[in-house]
KEPAVO-741034 format. One record per residue: x, y, z negated of N, C-alpha, C, O, CB in turn; residue in one letter. Coordinates in steps of 0.2 Angstrom, whole numbers, padded with zeros to 4 digits, always signed. Glycine has a CB too. Layout:
BEGIN
XYZXYZXYZXYZXYZA
...
END
This chain:
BEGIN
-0047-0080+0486-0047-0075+0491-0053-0071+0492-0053-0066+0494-0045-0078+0498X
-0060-0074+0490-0065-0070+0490-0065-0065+0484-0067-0060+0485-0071-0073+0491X
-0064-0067+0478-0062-0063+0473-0058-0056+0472-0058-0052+0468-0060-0067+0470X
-0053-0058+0477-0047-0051+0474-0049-0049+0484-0052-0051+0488-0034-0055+0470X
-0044-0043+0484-0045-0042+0491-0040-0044+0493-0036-0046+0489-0046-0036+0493X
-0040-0045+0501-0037-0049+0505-0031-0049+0502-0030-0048+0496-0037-0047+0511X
-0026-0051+0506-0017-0047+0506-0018-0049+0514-0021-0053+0517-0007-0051+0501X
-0014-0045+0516-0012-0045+0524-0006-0042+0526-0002-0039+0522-0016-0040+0529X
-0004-0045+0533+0003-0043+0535+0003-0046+0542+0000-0051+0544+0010-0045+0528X
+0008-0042+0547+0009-0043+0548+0017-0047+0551+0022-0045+0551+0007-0040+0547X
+0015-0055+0555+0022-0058+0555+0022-0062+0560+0016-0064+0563+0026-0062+0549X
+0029-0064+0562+0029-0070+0569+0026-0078+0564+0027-0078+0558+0041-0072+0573X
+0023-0082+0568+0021-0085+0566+0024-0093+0572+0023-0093+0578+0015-0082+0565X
+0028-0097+0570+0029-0103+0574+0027-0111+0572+0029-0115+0567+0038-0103+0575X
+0022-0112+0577+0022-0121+0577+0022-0124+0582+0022-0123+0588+0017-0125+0574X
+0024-0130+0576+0027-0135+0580+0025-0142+0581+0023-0144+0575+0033-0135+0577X
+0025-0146+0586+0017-0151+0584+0022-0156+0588+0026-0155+0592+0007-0148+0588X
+0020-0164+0586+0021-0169+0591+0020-0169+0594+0015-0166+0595+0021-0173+0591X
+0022-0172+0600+0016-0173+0608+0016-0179+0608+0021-0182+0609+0018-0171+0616X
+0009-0182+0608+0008-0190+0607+0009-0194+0603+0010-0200+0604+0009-0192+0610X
+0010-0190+0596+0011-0193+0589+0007-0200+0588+0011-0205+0588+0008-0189+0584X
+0000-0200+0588-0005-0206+0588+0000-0211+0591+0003-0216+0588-0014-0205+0592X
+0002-0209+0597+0002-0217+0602+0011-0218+0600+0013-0223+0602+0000-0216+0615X
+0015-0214+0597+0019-0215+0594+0019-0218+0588+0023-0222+0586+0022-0211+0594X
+0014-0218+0584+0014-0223+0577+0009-0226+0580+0005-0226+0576+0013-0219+0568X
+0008-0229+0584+0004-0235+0587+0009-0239+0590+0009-0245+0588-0001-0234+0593X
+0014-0238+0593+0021-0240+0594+0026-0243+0591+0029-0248+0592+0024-0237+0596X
+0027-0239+0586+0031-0239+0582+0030-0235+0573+0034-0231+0571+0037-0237+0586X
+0025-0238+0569+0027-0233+0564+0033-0231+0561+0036-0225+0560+0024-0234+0561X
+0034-0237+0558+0041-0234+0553+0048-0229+0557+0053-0225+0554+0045-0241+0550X
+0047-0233+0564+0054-0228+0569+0051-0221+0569+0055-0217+0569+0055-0231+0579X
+0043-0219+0570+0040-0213+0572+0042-0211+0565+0046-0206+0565+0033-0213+0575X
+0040-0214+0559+0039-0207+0553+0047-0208+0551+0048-0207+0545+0032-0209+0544X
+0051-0210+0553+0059-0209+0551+0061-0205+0556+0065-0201+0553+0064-0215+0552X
+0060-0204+0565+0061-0200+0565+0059-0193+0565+0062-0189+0568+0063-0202+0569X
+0053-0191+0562+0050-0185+0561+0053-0183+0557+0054-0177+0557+0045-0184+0560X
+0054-0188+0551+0059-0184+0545+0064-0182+0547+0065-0176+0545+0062-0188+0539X
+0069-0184+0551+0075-0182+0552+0075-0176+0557+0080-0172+0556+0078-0187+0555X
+0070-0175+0561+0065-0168+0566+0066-0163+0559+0071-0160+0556+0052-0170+0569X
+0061-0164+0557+0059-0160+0551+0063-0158+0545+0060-0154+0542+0055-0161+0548X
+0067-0159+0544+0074-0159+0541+0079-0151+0545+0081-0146+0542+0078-0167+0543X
+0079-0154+0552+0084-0152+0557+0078-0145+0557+0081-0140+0557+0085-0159+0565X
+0073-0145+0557+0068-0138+0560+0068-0135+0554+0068-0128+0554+0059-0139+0562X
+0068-0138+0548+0071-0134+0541+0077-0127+0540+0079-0121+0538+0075-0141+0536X
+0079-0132+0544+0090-0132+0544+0090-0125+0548+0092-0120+0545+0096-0140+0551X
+0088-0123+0555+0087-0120+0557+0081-0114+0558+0082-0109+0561+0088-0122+0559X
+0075-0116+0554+0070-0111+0553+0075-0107+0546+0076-0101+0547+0060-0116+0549X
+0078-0108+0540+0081-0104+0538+0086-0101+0538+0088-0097+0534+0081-0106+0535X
+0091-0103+0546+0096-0101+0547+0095-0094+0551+0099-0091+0553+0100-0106+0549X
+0089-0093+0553+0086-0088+0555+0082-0085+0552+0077-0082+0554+0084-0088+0560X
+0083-0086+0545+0079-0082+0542+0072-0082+0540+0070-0077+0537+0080-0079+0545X
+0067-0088+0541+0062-0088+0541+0060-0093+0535+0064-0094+0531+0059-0089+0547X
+0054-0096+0536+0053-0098+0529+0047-0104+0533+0043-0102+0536+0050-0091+0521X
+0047-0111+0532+0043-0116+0531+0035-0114+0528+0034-0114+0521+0048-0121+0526X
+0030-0112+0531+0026-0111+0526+0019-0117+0526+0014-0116+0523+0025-0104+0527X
+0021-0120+0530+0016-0129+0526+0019-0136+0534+0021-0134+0539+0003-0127+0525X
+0018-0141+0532+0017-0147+0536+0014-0151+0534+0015-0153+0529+0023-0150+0538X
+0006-0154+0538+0004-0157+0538+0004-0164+0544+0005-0162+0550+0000-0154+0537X
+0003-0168+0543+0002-0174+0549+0010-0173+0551+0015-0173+0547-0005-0172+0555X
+0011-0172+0560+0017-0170+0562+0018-0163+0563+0024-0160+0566+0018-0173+0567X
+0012-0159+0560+0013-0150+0562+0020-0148+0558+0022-0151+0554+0005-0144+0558X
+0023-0142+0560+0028-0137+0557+0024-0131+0557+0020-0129+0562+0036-0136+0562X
+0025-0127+0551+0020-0121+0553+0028-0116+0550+0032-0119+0547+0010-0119+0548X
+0028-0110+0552+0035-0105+0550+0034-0099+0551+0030-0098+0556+0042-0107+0555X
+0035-0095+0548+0036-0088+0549+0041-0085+0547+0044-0086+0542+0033-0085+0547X
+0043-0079+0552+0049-0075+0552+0047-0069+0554+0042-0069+0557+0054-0077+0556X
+0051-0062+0551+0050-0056+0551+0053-0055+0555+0051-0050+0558+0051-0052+0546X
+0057-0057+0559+0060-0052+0568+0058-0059+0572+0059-0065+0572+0073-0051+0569X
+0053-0056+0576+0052-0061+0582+0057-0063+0585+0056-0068+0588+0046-0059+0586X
+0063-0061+0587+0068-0061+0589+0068-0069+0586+0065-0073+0589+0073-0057+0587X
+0071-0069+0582+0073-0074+0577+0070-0079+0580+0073-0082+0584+0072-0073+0569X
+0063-0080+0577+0057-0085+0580+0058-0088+0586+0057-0094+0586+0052-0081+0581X
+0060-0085+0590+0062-0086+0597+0068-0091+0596+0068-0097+0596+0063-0079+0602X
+0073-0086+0595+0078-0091+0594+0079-0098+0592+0083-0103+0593+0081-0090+0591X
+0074-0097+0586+0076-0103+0582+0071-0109+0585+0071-0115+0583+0075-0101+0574X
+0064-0106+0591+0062-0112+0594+0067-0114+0599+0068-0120+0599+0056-0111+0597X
+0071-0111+0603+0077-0115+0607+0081-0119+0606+0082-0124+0609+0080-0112+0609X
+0084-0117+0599+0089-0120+0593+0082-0127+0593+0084-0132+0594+0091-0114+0585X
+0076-0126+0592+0074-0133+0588+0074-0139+0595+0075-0145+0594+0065-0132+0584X
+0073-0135+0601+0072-0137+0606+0079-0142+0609+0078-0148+0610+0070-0130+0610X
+0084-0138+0609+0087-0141+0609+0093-0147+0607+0098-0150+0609+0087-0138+0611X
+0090-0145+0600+0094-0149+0595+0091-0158+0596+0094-0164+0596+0093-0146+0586X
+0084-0155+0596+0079-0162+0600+0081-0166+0605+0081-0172+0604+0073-0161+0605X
+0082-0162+0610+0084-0166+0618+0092-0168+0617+0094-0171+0622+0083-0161+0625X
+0096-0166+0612+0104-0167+0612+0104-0174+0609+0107-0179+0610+0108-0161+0608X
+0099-0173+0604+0098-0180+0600+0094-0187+0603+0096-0192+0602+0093-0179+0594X
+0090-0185+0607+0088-0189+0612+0092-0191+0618+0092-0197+0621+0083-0186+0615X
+0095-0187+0619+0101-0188+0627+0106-0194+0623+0108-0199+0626+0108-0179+0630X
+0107-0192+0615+0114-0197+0612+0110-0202+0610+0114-0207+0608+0120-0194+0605X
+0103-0205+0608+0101-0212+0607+0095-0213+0610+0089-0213+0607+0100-0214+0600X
+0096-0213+0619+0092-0217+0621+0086-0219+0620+0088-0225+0620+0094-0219+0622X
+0079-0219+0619+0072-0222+0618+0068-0223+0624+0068-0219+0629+0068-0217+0613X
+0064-0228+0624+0060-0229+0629+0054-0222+0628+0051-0219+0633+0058-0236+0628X
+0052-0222+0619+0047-0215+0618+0051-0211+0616+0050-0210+0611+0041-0215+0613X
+0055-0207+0619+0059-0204+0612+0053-0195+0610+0049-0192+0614+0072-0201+0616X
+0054-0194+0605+0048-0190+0600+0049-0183+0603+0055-0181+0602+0047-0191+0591X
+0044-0180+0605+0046-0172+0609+0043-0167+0606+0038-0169+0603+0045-0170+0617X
+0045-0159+0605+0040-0156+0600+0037-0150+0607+0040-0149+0612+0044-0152+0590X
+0029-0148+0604+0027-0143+0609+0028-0138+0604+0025-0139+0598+0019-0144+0614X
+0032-0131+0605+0030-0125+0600+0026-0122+0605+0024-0122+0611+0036-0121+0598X
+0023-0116+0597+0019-0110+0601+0022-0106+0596+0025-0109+0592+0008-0109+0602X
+0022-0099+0596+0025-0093+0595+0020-0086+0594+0019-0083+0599+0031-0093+0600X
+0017-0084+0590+0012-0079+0592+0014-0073+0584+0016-0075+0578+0002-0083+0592X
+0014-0066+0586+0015-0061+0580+0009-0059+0582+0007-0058+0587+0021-0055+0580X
+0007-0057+0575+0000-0056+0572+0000-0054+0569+0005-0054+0565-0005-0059+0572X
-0007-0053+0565-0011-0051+0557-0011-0056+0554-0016-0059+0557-0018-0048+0556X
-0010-0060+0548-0009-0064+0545-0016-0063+0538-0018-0057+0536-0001-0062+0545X
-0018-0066+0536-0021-0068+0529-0016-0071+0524-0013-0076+0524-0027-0073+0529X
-0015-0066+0517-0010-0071+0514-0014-0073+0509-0019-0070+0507-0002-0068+0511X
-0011-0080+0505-0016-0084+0498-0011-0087+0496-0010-0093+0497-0024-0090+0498X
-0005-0084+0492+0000-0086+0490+0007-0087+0492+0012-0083+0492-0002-0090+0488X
+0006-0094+0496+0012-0094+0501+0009-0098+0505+0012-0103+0506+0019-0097+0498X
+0004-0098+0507+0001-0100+0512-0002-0092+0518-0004-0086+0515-0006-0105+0508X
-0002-0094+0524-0004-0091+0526-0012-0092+0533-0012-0096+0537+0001-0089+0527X
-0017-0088+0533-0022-0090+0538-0023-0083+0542-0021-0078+0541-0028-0094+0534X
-0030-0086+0546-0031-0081+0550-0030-0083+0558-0026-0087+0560-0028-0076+0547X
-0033-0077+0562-0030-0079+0569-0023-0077+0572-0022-0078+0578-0033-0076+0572X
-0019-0076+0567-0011-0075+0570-0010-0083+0570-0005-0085+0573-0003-0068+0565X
-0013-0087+0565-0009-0094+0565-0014-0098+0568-0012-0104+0568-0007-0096+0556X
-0019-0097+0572-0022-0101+0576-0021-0099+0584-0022-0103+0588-0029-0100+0573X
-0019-0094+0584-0016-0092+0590-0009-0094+0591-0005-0093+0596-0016-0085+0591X
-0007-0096+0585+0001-0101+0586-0001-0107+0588+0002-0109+0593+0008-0102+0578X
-0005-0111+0585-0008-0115+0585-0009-0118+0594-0006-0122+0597-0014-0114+0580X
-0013-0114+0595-0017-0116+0604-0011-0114+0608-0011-0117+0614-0025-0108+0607X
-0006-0109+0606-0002-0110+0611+0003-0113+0611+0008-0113+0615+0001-0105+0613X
+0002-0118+0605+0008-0125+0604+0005-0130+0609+0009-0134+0612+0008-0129+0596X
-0004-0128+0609-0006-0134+0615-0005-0133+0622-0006-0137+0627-0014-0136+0615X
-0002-0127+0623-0001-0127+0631+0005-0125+0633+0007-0122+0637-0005-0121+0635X
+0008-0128+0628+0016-0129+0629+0019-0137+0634+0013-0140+0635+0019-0130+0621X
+0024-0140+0636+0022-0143+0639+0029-0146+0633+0033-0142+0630+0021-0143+0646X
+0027-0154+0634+0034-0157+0630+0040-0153+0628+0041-0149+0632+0037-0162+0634X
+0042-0153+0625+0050-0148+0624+0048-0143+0627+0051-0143+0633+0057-0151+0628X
+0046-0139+0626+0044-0131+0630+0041-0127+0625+0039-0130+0620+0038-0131+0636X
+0042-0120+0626+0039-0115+0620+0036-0112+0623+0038-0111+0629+0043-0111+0617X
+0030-0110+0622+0024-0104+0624+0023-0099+0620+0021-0100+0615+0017-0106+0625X
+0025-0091+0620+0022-0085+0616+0017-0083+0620+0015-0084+0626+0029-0079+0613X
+0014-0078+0613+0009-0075+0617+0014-0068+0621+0020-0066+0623+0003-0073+0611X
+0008-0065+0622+0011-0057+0628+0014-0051+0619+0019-0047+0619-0003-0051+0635X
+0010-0053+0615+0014-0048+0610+0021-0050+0608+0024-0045+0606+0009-0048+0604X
+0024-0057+0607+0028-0061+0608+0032-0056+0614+0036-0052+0614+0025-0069+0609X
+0030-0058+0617+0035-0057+0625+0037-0050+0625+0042-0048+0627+0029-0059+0633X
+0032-0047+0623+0033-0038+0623+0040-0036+0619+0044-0031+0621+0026-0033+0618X
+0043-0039+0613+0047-0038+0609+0052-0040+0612+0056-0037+0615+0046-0041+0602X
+0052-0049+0614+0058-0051+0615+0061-0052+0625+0066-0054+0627+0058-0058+0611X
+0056-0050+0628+0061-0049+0635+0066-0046+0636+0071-0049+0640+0058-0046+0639X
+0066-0041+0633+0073-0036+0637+0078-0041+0632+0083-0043+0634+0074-0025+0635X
+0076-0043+0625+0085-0044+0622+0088-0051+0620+0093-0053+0617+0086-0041+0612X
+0083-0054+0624+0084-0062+0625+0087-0065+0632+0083-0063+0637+0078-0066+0623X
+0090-0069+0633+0095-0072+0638+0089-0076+0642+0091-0079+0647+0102-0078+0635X
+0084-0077+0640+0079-0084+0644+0075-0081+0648+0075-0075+0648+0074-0089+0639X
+0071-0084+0651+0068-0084+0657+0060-0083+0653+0058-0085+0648+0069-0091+0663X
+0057-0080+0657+0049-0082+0656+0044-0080+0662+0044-0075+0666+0047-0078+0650X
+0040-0087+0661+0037-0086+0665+0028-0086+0664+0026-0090+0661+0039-0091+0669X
+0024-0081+0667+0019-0079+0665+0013-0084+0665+0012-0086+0671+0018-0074+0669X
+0009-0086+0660+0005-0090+0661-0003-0088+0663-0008-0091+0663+0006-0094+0657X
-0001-0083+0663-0011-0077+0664-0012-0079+0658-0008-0082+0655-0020-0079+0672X
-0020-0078+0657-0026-0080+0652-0026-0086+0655-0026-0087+0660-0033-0075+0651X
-0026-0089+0647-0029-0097+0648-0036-0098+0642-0038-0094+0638-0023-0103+0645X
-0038-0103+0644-0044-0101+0638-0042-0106+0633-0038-0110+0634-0052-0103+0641X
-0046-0106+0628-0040-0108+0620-0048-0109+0617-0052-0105+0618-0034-0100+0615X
-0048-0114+0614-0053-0115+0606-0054-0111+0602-0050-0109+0597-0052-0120+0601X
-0060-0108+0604-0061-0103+0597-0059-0097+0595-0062-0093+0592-0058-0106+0593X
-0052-0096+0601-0046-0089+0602-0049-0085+0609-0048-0089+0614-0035-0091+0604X
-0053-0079+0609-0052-0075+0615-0046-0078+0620-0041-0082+0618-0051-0067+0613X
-0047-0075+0628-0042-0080+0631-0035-0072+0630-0035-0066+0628-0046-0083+0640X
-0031-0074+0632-0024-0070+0630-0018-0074+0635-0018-0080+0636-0022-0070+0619X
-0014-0068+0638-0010-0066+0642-0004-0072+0638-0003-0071+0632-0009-0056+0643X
+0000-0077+0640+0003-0080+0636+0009-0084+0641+0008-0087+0647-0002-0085+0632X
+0017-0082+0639+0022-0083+0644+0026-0091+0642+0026-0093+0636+0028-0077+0642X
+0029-0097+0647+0032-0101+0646+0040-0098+0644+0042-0093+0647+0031-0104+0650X
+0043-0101+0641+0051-0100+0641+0053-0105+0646+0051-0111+0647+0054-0102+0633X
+0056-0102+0650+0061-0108+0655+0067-0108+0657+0070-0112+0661+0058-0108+0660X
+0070-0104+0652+0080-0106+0651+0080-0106+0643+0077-0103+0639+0088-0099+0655X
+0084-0113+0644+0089-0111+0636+0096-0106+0637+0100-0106+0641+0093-0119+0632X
+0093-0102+0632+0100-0096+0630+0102-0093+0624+0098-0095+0620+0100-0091+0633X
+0105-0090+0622+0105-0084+0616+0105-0078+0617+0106-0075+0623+0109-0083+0613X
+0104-0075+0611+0101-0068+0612+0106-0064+0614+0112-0067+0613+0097-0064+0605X
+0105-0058+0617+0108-0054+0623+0113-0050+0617+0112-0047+0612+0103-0048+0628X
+0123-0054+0620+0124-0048+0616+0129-0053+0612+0134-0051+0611+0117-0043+0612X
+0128-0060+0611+0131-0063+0607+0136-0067+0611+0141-0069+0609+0126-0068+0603X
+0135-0067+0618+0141-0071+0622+0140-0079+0625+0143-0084+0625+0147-0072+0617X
+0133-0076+0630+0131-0084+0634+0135-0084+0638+0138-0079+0640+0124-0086+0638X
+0136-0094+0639+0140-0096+0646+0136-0097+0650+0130-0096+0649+0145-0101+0646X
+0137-0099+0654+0136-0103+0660+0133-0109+0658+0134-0111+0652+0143-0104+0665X
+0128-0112+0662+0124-0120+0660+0129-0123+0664+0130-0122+0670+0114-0122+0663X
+0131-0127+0661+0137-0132+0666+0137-0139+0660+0133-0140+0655+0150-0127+0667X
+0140-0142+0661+0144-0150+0658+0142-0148+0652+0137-0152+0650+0154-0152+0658X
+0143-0143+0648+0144-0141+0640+0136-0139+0637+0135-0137+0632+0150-0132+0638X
+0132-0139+0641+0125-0137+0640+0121-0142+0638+0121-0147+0641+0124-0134+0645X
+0117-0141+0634+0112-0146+0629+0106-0145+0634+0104-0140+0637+0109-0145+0620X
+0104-0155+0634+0100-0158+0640+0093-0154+0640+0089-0155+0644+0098-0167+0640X
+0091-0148+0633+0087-0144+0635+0088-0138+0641+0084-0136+0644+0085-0141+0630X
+0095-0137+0642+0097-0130+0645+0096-0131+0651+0095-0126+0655+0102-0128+0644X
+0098-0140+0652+0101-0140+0661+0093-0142+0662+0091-0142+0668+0108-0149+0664X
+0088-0144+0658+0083-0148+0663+0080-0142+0663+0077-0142+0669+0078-0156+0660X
+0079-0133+0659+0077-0130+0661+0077-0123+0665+0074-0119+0667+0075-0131+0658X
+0085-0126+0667+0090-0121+0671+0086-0122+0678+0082-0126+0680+0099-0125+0672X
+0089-0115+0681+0084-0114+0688+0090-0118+0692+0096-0119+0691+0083-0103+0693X
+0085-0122+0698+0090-0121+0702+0095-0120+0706+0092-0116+0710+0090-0121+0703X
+0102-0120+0709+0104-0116+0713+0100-0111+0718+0101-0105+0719+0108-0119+0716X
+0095-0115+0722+0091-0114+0726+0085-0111+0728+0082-0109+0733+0091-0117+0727X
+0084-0110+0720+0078-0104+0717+0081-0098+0712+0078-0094+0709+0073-0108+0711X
+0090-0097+0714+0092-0091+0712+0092-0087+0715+0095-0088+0721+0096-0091+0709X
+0087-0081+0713+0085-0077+0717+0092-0073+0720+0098-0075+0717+0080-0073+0714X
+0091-0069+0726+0097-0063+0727+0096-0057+0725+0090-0055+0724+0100-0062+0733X
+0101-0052+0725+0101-0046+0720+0094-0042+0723+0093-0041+0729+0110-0042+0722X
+0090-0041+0716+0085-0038+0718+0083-0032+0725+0086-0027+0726+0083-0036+0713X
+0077-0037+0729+0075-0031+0735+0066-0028+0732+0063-0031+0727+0075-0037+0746X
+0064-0023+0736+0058-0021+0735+0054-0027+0733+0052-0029+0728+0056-0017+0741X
+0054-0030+0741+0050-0037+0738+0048-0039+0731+0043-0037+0728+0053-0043+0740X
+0053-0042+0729+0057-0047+0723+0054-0043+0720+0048-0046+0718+0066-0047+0722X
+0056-0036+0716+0053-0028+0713+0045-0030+0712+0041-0029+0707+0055-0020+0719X
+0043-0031+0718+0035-0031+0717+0034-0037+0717+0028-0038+0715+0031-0027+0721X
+0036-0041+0718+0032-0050+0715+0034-0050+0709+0029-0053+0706+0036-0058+0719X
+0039-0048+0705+0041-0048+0699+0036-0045+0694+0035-0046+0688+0047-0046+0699X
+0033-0040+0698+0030-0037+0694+0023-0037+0692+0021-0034+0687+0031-0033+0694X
+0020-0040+0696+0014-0045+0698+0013-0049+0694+0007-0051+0691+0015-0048+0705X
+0020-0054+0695+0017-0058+0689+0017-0058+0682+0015-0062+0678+0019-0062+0689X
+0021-0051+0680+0021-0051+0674+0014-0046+0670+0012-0044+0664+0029-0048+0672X
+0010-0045+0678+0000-0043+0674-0003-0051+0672+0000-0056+0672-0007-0040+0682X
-0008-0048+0669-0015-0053+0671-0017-0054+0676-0020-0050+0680-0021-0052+0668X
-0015-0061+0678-0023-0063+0683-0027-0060+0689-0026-0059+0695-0028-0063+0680X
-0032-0058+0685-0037-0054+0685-0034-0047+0691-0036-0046+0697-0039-0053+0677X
-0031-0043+0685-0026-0037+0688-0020-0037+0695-0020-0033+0700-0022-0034+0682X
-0015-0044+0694-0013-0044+0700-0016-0047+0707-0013-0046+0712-0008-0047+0699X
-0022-0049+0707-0025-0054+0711-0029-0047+0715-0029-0047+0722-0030-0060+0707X
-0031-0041+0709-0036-0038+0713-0030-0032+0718-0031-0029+0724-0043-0034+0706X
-0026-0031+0715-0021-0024+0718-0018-0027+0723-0015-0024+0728-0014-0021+0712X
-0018-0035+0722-0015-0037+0731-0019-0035+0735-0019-0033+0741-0013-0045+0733X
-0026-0037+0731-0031-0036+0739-0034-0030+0741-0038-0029+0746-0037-0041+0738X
-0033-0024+0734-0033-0018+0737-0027-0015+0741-0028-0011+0745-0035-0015+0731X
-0021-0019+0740-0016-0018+0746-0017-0021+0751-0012-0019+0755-0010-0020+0745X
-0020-0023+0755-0020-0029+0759-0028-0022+0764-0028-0019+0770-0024-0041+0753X
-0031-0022+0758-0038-0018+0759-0035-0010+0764-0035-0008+0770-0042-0015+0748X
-0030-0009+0759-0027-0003+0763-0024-0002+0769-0027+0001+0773-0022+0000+0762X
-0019-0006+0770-0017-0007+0776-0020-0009+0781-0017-0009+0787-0014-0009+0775X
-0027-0011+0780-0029-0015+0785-0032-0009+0788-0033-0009+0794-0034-0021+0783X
-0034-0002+0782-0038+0002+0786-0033+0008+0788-0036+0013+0790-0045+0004+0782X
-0025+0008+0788-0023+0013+0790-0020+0008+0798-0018+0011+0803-0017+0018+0783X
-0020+0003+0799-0018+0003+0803-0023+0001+0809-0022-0002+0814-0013+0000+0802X
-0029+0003+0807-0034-0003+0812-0041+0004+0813-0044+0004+0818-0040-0013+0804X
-0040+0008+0809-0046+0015+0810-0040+0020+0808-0035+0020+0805-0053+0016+0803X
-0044+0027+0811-0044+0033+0810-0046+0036+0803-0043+0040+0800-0048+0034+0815X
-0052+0033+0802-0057+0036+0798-0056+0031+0790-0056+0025+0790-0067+0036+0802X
-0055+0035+0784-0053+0033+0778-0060+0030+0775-0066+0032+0775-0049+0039+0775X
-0058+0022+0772-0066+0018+0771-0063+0015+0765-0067+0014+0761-0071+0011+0777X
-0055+0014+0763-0054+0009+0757-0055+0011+0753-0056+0007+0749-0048+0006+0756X
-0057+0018+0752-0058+0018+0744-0064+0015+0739-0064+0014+0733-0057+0024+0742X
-0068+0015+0744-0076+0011+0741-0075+0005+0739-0076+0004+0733-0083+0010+0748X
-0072-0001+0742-0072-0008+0742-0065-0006+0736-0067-0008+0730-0071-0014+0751X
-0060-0003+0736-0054-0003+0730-0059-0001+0725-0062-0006+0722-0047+0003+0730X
-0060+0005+0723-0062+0006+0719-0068+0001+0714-0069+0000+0708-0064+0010+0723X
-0071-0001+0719-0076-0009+0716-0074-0013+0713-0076-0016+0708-0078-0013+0720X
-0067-0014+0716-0064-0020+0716-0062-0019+0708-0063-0023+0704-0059-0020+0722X
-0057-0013+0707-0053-0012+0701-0060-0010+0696-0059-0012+0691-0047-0006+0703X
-0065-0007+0698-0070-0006+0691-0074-0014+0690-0078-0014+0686-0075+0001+0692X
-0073-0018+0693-0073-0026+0692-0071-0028+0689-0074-0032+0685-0071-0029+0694X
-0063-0028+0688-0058-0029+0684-0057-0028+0676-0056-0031+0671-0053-0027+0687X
-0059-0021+0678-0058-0016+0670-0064-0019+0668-0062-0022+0663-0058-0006+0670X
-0071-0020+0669-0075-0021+0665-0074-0029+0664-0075-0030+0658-0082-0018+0667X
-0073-0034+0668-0072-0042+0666-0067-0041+0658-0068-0043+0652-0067-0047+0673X
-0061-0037+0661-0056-0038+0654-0061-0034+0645-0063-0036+0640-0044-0031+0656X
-0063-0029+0649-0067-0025+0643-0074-0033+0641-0076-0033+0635-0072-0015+0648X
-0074-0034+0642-0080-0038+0642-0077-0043+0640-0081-0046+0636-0084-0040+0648X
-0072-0047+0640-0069-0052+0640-0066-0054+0631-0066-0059+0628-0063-0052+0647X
-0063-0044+0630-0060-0044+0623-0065-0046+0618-0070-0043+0618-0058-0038+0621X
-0066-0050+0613-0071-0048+0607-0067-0041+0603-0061-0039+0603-0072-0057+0600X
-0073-0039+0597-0069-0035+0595-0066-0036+0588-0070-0039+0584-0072-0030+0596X
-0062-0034+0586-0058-0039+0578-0065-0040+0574-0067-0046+0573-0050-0033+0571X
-0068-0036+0572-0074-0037+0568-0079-0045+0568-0081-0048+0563-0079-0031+0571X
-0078-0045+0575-0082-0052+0578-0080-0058+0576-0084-0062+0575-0081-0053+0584X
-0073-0058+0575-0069-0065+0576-0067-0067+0569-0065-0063+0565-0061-0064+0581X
-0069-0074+0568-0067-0078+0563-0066-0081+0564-0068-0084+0569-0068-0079+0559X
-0061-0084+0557-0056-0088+0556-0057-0095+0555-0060-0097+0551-0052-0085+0551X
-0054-0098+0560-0056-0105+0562-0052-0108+0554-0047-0106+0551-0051-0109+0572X
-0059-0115+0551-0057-0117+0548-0056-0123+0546-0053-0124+0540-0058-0116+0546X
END
């Protein structure tokens, strides 16, 4: 790779990692590395039935890439829940769970391997996944919100090894993509769907203003929804409490706070290398 010039490209990048592998082959080795084979087999099965391609496994990692992040998405639900359907039908005291991360990026190619920070940013958001759960990043989330059946929920900037921090969503329903013919989560639904089905009781009602603006709140950074509540909060306080107009000094602060933390906060691509 220092010889010829790069190759680059653009693609969804997905892994896939045990959670608590070590204390699982401390437990059990031969049960742990029989059932990973059979994991990895099953993530094979469906990394190609969407299209994408296996592009290395070390230890218990899955690494994958696919050309429609759609896909990607999908095919972590599919891995997700082929997991917990298999676990629900044989009972374990450890039974073995995978954390994906999901990130589209710029890619380094060297053959049929791929590096760089699109695959280290799959990497970190595999670690803030929670057992059986998927995390994409916000570039991730941009493509597939509108055409996917699942839920997501905003995780702000977290901070990550090595990776600038970055805007990064939980998946929290199992479904399929919009368009193909989801049912209902009832009796027929794999124990990923139901355990990450909303409540009755946290199903919202048919959107009000409110709703409209909490929703939208949380789909900022941090940083930005935290400060526009309190320049709301800032306003009102002064249209109902004075005569004489004062919020715009303290908003104004407030929001050029914001814009320079996030400006400050980015490195710029030039800067960043590739963890090795």
């Amino acid at each position: 790779m220092t010889d010829e010039k790069v190759k680059r490209r653009l693609t969804t990048v997905l892994c896939a990692d045990v959670y608590g592998y070590s204390r699982l082959m401390e437990a059990d080795e031969a049960g742990t590395l029989e059932t990973l084979r059979r994991y990895r087999t099953a993530i094979a099965r469906l990394v190609e039935r969407h299209d994408g391609r296996i592009v290395n496994t070390w230890g218990d990692a899955v690494i994958a890439e696919f050309a429609s992040v759609v896909e990607a998405v999908q095919c972590a639900v599919e891995i997700q829940q082929e997991i917990a359907s298999h676990a629900a039908d044989t009972p374990q005291a450890n039974p073995m769970q995978f954390r994906i991360g999901i990130n589209l990026g710029d890619v380094m190619v060297d053959g049929s391997d791929i590096y760089g920070d699109g695959v280290n940013i799959a990497s970190r958001l595999q670690e803030l996944a929670e057992p059986g759960g998927v995390v994409i990043s916000s570039s991730v989330y941009d493509q597939v919100h509108n055409k996917m059946s699942v839920g997501f929920d905003c995780l702000g900037q977290r901070p990550m090894k090595n990776i600038a921090p970055l805007t990064s969503y939980r998946l929290t329903l199992g479904g399929q993509v919009a368009g193909t013919g989801s049912s209902a989560i009832g009796e027929s639904a794999t124990p990923f769907e139901r355990a990450h089905a909303p409540r009755m009781d946290d199903r919202r009602a048919p959107s009000s203003p409110t709703n409209v603006v909490s929703d939208w709140l949380t789909r900022l950074p941090r940083p930005v929804a935290a400060a526009l509540t309190v320049s709301a909060f800032l306003i009102l306080i002064n249209l109902f409490t004075s005569n004489r107009i004062w919020f715009h000094w303290p908003v104004a602060a407030i929001l050029f706070g914001v814009v320079l933390r996030m400006v400050l906060g980015q490195r710029p691509e030039s800067d960043r290398r590739t963890e090795r």
